[in-house]
N, C-alpha and C positions, 0 to 999 in steps of 0.2 A: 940854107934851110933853117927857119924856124920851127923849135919845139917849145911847147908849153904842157906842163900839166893842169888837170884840176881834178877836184875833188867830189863826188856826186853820192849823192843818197838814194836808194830803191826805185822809185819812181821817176827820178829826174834821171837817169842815165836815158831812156829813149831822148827826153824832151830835150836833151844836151847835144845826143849825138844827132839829132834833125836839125838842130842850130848852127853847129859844124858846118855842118853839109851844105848847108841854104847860104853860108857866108864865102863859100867857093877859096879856092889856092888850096884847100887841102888837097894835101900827097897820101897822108897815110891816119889812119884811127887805128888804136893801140888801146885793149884792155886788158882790165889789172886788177884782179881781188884785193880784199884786204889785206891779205899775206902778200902783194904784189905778185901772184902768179900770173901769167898770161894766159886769158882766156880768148881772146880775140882780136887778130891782126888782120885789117882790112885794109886793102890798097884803095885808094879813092882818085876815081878818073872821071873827068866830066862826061863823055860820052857813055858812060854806063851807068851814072850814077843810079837812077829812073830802076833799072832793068836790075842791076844786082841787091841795091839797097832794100828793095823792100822785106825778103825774107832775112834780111841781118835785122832790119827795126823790128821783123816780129820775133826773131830770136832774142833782142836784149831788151827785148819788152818782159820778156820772158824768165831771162835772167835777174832783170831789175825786181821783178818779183822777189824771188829769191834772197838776194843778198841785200845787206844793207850797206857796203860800202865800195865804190870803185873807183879808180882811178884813170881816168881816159888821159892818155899822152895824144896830144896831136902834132903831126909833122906839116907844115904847112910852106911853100915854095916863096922864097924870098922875092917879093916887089921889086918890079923894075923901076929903076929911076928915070 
């Protein structure tokens, strides 16, 4: 399993975490205030994505409001060779 982080400002947390998602092997979305609190641990399944994600896009639409710095760790399932 690959982890990466990055680093997002107010408004770009939605537009990051729809980019995620549309690039597919994600396992897991992982957010993180500026203190690195955990604000939101989402499990990411291709068969639900459609049906669960959209009230989490309007919740960190939400939050993106709010804060000005986040940290999304993404887990994403390692390629087969």
């Amino acid at each position: 399993m690959t982890v990466t982080k990055e680093q997002v400002r107010g408004p770009e947390l939605t537009d990051q975490i729809k980019k995620v998602i549309h690039e597919g092997n994600t396992r897991m979305i992982i957010v993180r205030d500026r203190r690195d609190h955990l604000v939101m641990q989402v499990p990411v399944t291709v068969g639900v994505v459609a049906l669960v994600f959209a009230p989490v896009v309007t919740a960190l639409s939400a939050m993106g409001a709010l804060a000005a710095e986040w940290t999304i760790q993404i887990q994403r399932a390692d390629e087969e060779a």
